[in-house]
PAZAPA-4460 file (N, C-alpha, C; in steps of 0.05 Angstrom, whole numbers, plus 32768, in hexadecimal, padded with zeros to 4 digits):
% residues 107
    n_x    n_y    n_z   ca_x   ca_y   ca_z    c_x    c_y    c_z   seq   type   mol
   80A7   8027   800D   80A2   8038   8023   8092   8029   8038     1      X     A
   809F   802C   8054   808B   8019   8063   807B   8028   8076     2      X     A
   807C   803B   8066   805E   8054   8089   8052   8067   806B     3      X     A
   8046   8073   807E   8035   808D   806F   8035   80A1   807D     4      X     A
   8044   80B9   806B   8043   80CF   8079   802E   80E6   807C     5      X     A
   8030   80E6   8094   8017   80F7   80A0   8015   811A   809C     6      X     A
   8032   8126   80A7   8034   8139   80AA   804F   813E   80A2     7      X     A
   805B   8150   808E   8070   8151   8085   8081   816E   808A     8      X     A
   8071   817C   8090   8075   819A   8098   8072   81A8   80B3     9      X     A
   8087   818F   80C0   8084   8195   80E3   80A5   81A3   80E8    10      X     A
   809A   81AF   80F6   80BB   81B7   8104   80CC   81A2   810E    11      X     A
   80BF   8195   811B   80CC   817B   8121   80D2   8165   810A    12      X     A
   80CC   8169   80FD   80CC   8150   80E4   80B2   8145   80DB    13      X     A
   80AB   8128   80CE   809E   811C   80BF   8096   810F   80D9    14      X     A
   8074   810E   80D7   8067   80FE   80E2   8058   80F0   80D6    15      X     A
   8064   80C8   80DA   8056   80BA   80C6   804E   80A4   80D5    16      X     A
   803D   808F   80C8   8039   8077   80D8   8040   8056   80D0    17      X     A
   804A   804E   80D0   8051   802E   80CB   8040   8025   80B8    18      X     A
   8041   8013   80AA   8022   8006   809E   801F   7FEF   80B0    19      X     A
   8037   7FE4   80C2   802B   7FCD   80CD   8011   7FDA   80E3    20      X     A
   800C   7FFC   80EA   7FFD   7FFA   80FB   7FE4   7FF9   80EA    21      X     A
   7FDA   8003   80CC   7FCB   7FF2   80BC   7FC5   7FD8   80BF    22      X     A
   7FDD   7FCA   80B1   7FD3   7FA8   80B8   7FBE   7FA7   80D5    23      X     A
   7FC8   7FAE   80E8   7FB8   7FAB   8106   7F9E   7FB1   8107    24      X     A
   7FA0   7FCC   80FC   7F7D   7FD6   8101   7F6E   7FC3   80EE    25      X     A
   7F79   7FBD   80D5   7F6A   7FA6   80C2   7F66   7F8E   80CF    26      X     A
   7F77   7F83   80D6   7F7B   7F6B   80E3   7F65   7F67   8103    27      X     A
   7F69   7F81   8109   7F50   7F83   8124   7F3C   7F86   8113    28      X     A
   7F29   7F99   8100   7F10   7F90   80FA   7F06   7F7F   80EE    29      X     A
   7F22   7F6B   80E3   7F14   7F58   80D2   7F10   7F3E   80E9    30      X     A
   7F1B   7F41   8105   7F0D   7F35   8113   7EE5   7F37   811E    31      X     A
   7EE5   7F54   811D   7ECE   7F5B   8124   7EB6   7F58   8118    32      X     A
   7EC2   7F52   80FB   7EA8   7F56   80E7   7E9E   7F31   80E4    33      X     A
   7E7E   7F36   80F0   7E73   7F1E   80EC   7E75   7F15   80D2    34      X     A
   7E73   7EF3   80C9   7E69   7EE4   80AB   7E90   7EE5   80A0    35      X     A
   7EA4   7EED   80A8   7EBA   7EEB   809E   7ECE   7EDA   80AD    36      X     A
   7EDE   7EC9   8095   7EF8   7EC3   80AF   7F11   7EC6   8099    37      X     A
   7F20   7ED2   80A4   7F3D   7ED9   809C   7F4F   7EC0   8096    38      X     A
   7F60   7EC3   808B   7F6D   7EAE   8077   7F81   7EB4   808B    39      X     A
   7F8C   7E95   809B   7FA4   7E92   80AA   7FBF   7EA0   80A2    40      X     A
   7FD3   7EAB   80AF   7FF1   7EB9   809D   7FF8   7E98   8092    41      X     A
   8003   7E9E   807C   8011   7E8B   8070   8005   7E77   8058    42      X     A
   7FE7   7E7C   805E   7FDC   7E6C   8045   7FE1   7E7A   802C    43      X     A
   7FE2   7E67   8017   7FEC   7E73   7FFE   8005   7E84   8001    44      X     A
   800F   7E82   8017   802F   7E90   8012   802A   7EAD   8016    45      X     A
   8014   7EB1   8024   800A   7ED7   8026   7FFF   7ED6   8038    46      X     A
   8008   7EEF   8041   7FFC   7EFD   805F   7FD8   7EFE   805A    47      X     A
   7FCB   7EFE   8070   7FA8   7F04   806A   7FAA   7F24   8067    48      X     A
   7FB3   7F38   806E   7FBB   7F54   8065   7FCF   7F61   8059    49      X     A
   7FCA   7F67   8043   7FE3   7F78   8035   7FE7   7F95   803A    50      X     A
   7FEA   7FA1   8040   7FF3   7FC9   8043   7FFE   7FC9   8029    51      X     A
   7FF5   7FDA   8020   801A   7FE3   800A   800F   800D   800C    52      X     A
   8033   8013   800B   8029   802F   8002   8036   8037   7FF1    53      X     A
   8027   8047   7FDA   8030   8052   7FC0   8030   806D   7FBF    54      X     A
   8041   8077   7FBD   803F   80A1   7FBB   8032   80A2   7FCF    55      X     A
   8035   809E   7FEC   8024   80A3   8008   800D   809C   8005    56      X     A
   8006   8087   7FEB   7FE7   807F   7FEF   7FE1   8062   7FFD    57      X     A
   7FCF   8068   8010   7FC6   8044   8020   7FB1   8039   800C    58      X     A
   7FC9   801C   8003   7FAD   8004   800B   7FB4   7FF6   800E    59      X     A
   7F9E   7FE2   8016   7F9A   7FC9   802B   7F8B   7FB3   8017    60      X     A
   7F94   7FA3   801B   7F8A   7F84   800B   7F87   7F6F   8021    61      X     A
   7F69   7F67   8027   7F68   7F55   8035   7F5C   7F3B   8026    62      X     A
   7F67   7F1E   8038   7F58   7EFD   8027   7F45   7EFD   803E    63      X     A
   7F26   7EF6   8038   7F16   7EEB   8050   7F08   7ED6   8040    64      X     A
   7F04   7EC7   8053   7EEB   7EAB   8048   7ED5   7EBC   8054    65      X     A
   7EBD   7EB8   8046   7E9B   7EBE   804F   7E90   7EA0   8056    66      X     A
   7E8A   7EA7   8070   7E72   7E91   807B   7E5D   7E86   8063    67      X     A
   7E57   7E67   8062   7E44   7E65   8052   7E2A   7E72   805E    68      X     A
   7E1E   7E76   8041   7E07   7E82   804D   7E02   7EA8   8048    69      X     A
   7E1D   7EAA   804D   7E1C   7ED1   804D   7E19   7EDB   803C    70      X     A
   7E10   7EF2   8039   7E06   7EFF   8019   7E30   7F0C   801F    71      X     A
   7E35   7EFE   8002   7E54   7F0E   7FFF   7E57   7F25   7FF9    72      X     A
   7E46   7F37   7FE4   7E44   7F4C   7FE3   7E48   7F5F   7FF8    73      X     A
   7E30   7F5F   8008   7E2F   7F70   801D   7E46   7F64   8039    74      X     A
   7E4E   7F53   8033   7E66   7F4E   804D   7E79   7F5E   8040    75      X     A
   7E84   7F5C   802E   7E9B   7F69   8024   7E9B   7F83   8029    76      X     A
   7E83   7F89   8015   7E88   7FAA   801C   7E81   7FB6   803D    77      X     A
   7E73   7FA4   8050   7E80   7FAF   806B   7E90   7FAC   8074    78      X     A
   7EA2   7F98   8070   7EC2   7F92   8071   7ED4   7FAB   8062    79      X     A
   7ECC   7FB7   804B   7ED0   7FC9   8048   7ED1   7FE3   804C    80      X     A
   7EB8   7FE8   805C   7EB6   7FFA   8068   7EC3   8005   8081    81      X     A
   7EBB   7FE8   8090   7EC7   7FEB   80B0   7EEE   7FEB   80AA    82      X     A
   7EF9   7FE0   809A   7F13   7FE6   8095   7F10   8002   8099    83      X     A
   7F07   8016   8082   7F0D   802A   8076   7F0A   8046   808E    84      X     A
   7EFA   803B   809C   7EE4   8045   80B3   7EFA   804D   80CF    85      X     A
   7F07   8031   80D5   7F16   802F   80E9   7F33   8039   80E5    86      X     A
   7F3A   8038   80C9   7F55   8042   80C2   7F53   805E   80C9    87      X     A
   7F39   8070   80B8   7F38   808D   80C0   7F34   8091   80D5    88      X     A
   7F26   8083   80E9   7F1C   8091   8102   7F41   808C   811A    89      X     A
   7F49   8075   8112   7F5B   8070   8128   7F76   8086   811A    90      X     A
   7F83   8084   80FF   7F99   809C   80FB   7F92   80A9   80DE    91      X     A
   7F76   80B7   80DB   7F72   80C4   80CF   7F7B   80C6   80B3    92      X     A
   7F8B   80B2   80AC   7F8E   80AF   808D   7F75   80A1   8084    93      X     A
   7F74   80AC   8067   7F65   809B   8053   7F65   808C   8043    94      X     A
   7F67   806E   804A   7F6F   805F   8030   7F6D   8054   800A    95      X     A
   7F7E   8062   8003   7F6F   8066   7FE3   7F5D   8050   7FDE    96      X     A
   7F66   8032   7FE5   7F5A   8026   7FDE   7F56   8007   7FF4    97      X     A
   7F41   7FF6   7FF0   7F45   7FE5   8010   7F35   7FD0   8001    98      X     A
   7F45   7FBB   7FF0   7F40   7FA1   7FE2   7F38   7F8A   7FF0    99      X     A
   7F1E   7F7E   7FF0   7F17   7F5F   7FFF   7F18   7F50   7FEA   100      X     A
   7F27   7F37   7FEB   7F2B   7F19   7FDC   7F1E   7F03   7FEA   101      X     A
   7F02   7EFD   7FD9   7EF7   7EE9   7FEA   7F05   7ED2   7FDB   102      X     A
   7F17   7EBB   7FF4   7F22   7EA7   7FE8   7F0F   7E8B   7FEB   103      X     A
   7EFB   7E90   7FF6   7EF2   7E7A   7FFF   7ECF   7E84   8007   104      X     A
   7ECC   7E63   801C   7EB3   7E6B   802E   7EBF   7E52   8046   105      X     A
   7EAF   7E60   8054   7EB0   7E4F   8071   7E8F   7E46   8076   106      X     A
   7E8F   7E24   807C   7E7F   7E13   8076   7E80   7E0C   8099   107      X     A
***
C-alpha cells in the first residue's frame, strides 16, 4: 500500500495521503535538526528514508551520521521527536513508529 488512509467514511470516498508526502516532511526536518547529516540516496543501495505502511500503520526509518562530538542519545531522540512532531502537526496522522540508524559520524 502506498498512502494511508485518512478518512474512509466520506460520501465522496477515501481520503488518503501518499507516503512519499512522509518521506518529505522527514526529509525536511532531518535537514533542520542541528549535530546530524543524512546519508546521500544511493549509499548502501538505500534511500536515507524508508515509509512503509502496514494495516494503515506509518513508519519511517531514517540513516543519519552524528557530528563528532554530539551526545548521540539525545540527537536521536530529537530527531525523533521533531519527525513525529511534524508528521502530526502538518497531516495529522500518527506514526506507529519513527526508527533512527546511526551509520556513522561526521568528523
Amino acid at each position: 500500500m502506498d498512502y494511508v488512509i485518512i478518512k474512509e467514511d466520506s460520501n465522496q470516498g477515501k481520503i488518503a495521503i501518499n507516503k512519499s508526502v512522509f518521506q518529505a516532511i522527514t526529509e525536511i526536518t532531518l535537514g533542520d535538526i542541528e549535530n546530524i547529516v543524512t546519508e546521500p540516496a544511493g549509499t548502501f543501495s538505500k534511500k536515507p528514508v524508508i515509509v512503509k505502511v502496514d494495516d494503515n500503520k506509518l513508519k519511517i526509518e531514517t540513516d543519519v551520521r552524528i557530528r563528532y562530538g554530539a551526545n548521540v542519545n539525545s540527537t536521536c531522540g530529537l530527531v525523533q521527536s521533531k519527525i513525529y512532531e511534524n508528521i502530526v502537526f502538518m497531516t495529522g496522522c500518527r506514526p506507529s513508529e519513527v526508527r533512527v540508524n546511526v551509520t556513522g559520524f561526521q568528523i
